[in-house]
N, C-alpha and C positions, 0 to 999 in steps of 0.2 A: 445368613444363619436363620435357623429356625427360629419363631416365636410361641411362645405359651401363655394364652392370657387366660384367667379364670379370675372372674368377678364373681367373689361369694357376699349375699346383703345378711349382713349381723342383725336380725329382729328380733327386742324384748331378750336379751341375756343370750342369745348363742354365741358363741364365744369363736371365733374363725382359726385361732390358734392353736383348737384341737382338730382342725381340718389336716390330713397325712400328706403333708408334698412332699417328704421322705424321696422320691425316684428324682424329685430335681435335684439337680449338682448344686449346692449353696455358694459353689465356686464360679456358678457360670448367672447365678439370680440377684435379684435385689426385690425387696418387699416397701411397696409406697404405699401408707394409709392414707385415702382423704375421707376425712370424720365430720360432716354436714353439721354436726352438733343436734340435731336435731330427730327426736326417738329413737337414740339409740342406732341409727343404720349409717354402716361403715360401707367401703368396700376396698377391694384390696386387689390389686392388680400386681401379679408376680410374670417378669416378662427377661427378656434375654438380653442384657445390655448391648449386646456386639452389633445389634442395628440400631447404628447414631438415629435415626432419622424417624425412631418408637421414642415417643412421648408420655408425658403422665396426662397428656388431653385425650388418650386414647379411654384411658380408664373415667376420665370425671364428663357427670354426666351434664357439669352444666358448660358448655362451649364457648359462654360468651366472657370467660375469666381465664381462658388458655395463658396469655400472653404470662401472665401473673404466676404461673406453675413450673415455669423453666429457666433456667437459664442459656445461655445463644449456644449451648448443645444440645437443649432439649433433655439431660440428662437428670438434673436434679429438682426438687422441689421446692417452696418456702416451706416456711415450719408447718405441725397442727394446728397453732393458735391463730395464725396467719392465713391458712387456708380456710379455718374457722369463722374468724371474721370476715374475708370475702365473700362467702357464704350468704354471711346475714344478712350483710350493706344491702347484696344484691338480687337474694330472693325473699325479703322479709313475708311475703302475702303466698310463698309457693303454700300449698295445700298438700296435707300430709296424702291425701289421695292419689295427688298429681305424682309427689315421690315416687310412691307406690310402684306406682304405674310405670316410672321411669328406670326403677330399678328392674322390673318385669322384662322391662324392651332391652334393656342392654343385657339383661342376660340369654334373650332368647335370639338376642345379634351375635352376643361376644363370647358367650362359653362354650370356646371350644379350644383345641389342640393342635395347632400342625406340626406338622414334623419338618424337617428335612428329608428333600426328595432326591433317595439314594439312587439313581442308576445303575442297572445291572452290568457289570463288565464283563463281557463277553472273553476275557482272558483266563476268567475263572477264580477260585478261593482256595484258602486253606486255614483250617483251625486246625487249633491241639490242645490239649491239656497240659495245663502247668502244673503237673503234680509229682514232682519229685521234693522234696525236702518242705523248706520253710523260705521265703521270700530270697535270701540269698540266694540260694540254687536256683529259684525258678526265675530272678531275675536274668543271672545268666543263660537260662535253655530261652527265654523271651528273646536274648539278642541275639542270639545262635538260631532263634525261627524267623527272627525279623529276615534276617541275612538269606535266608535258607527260600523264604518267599519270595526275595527278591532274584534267587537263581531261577527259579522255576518259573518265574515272572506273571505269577498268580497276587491278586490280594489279599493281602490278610486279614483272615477276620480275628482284630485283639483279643485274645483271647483277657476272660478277668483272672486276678492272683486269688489262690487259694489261700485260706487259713480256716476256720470253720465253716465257715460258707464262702459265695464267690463274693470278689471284690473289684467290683470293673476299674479298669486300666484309668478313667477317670477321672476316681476318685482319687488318686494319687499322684497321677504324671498327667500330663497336657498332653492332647494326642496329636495337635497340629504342626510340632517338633517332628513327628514320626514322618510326617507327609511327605515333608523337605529329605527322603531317602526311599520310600517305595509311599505305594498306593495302602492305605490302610481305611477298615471301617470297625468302631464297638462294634462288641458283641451283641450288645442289647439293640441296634440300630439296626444290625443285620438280621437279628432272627424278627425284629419286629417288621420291618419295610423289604425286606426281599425273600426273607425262608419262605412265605406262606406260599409266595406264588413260585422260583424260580428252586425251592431247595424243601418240599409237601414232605407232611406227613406220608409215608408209602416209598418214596425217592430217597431216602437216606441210608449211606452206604458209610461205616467206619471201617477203619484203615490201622491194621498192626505191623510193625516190620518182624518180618521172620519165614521160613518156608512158608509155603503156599498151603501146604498141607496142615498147618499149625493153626491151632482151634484163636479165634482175637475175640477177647473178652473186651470189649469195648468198656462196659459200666462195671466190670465184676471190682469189688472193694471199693473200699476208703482210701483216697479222693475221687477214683474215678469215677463213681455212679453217681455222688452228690457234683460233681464238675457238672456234669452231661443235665441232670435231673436240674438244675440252678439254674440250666440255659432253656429247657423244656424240650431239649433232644431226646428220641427214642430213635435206635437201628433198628431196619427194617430189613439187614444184610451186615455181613463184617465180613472180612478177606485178609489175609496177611502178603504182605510182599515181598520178597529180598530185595531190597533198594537200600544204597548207603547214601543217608544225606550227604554226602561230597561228592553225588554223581548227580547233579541236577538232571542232565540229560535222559539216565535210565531213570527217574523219577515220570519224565515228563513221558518217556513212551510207554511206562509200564500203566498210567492212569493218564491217559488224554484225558486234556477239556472238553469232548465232547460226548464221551460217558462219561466222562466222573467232574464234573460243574463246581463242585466244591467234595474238596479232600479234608475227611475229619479225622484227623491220627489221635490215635490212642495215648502218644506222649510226645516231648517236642523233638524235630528235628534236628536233634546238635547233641553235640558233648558236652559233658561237665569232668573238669572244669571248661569254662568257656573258650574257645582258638583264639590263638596270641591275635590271630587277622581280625578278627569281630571285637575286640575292645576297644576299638574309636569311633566305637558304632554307641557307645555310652553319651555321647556327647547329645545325642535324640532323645534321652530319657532325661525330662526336666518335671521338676516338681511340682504339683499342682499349686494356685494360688492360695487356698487353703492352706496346703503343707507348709508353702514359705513364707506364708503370713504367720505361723503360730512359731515356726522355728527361728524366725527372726524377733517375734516379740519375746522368746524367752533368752537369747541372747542377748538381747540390750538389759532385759530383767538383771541379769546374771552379771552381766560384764560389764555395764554399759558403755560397751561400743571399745573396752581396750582391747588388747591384746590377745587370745586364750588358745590352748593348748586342748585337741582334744583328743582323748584316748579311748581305746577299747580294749574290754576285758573279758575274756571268756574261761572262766573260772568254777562252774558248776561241774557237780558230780557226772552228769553224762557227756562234758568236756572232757574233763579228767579221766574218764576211761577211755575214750575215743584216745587219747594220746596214749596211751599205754604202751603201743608198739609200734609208735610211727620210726624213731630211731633209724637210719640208713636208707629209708626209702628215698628216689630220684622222685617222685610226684605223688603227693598227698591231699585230695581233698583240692581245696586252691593255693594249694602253695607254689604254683607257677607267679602269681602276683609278686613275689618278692625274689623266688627262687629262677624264673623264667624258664623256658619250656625247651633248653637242649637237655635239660636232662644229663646237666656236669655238676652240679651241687647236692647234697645229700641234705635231707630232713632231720632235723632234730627234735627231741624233746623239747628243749628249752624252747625254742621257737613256737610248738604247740602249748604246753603247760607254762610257761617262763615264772619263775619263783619268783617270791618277794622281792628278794633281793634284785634283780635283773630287771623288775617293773621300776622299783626305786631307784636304779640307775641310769636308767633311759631318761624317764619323766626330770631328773635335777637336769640333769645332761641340756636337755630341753629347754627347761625353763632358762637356764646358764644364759644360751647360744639367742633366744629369742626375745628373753626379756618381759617375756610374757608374766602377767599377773594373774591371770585364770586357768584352771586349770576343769574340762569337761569330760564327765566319767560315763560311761555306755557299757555297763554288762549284763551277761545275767544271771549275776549271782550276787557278788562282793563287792562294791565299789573302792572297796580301800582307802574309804574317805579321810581315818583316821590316822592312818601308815601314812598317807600321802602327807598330809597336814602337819604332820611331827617332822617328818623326813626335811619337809620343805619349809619349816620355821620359822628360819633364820631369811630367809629369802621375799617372807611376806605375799605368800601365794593362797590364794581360794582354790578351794575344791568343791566342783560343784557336782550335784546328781542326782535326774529329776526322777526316774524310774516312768515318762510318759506312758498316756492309755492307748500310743499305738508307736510302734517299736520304728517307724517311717520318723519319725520326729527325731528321734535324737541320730539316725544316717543322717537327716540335714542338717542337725546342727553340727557333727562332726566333719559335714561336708565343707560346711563355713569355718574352721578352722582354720590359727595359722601355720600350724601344725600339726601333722595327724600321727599316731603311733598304734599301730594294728597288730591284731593275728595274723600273720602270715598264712594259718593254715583256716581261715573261716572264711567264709565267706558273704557273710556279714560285712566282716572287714573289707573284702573284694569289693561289696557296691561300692564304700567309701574310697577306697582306693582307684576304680575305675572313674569315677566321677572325679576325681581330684587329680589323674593322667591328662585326663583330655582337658581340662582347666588351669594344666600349667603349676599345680599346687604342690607343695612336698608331705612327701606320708614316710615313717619309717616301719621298721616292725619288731615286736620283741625276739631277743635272742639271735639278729641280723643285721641290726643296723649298729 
């Protein structure tokens, strides 16, 4: 794996903590101060833990106190006080000059960057935009492209999730789950170590489906120009094709690898909802450590470590009219999830809006059969903390509902439940439910189970 060291020297009050590491993953860093005690000069070595064999003697500049800085991985440090004191014992007469000096050499040795060095695949790429809806939809057009790469047997370049800006793959999910099924690279890896040279400014070709003769706006609107504009993509051509993503084949003849090197479509390759075949393909979307580091600390917060129950509610006003006419439809939105995809069961109301009543019948039902003492609420609107709380009195159950600052947080905690109770017709619900298929978990749904 790649490393990144940057050794910044803190002199006379600069404060190193307003230096922007912002592009490193906090999920993939660690930060080691060694503090000399001595004017104020710190340094600070942020480096990539995944090579056992990088040290905190890479950052300290005195060599002859290594042994004292790790432990037999090499991974941790003693304290500040501790490193402090070795310090003194052992340079009491260094001269503030000599510091100087030595702070000078190591950053004109050590401040730098590498990357990891991507090789080109000569089998070719393909990006797209995930710009249809809000993370649920574009979760499933992700696993419907993932799939769709791997027919045409090109790499994917992950594309990042939209919401107001992009959000690399990342920051969210572990990409090296994705591996163990096709060839994948980030976006930000790919446009940084291989666009400049294999995929120029001048060389770029986007990709719409539709007659030949049909004008492909590649960047026109909201998301598409800010998707492209976020990665520093400009078309310098666009083309539309007739090609059904379930023909790998006329994909591959209509755009060979060897004019078209990387294929950049205007939107993902797949249906929504997603094909019943591509749903065990969830099982490669795992959470960042990040995500299951904060959703497991508010679980134990919450429950500590009993039983919980957790539900979803989709209960707001542009809910509520989405359901208006869904009544007798065979496939709505993702209601294949509960309803499955012969298309012998009919959509209801209650299944998309489900009334008070029908939430408070499921969740007792629930709590009854499971014994569970928590209960965890995800909507976006009404938690029904208090309906629930009266309802369930007698029984001695918590309601809990944190309304987190990024909507990934409470899909994991719902995903750690012992039981899950969904919309049927959202797709919100669907992450959780496709996560909880492939893991053996039970989910049910209002106005169906």
């Amino acid at each position: 794996m790649s490393i990144s060291i940057f050794i910044i020297s803190q002199i006379y009050g600069i404060d190193p903590r307003r230096v922007n590491f912002d592009y490193l993953s906090m999920a993939q860093t660690k930060v080691i101060r060694i503090d000399n005690r001595f004017n104020s000069i710190h340094f600070f070595c942020i480096f990539n833990f995944k090579r056992p064999c990088m040290t905190v003697t890479d950052c300290n500049f005195d060599r002859n106190i290594e042994p004292d800085f790790k432990n037999k991985h090499g991974h941790e440090v003693t304290s500040d006080s501790e490193i402090a004191q070795k310090q003194q014992q052992r340079m009491p007469n260094q001269s503030k000059a000599n510091r100087l000096g030595l702070v000078v050499l190591i950053l004109l040795c050590f401040v730098t960057e590498s990357s990891q060095k991507h090789e080109w695949d000569e089998r070719g790429y393909i990006i797209f935009c995930l710009c249809m809806g809000r993370f649920g939809n574009q979760a499933e057009h992700f696993l419907g492209g993932l799939a769709f790469a791997k027919k045409i047997d090109r790499t994917l370049i992950v594309p990042p999730f939209r919401t107001y800006k992009n959000i690399e793959f990342d920051e969210w999910f572990k990409l090296e789950p994705l591996k163990d099924y096709h060839r994948v690279i980030l976006a930000k890896d790919f446009m940084r170590d291989l666009a400049p040279t294999h995929w120029p400014p001048g060389n770029r070709t986007g990709v719409c489906y539709g007659k030949p003769d049909r004008e492909c706006e590649m960047k026109e609107g909201n998301p598409f120009g800010p998707f492209w504009d976020g990665l520093g993509v400009d078309f310098d051509k666009t083309m539309s094709v007739e090609a059904y993503y379930g023909d790998p084949e006329g994909w591959k003849d209509l755009l060979p690898v060897d004019k078209f090197p990387v294929v950049a479509l205007r939107g993902a390759p797949a249906p929504f909802p997603i094909a019943e075949k591509n749903i065990p393909l969830a099982k490669y979307l795992q959470w960042s450590e990040s995500i299951e580091e904060e959703a497991n600390s508010h679980i134990q917060k919450l429950t500590g470590g009993d039983k919980f129950i957790g539900i979803h509610l989709r209960n707001g006003i542009d809910w509520q009219n989405a359901c208006e006419h869904v009544e007798g439809n065979e496939n709505y939105m993702a209601s294949p999830q509960c309803l499955g995809y012969k298309r012998d069961k009919k959509v209801t109301h209650k299944m998309c809006f489900p009334p008070k009543e029908e939430i408070l019948r499921l969740t007792k039902n629930a709590v009854l059969r499971t014994k569970a003492k928590h209960i965890y609420v995800a909507t976006d609107k009404n938690p029904m903390k208090e309906d629930l709380e009266n309802h369930l009195k007698s029984l001695k159950v918590k309601v809990h509902h944190l309304d987190p600052w990024l909507p990934q947080i409470d899909l994991a905690i719902l995903g750690k439940s012992d039981l899950f109770i969904g919309n049927c017709i959202s797709s919100f619900t669907s992450f959780v439910s496709r996560q909880r298929l492939v893991q053996d978990k039970p989910t049910e749904f209002w106005g169906f189970s």
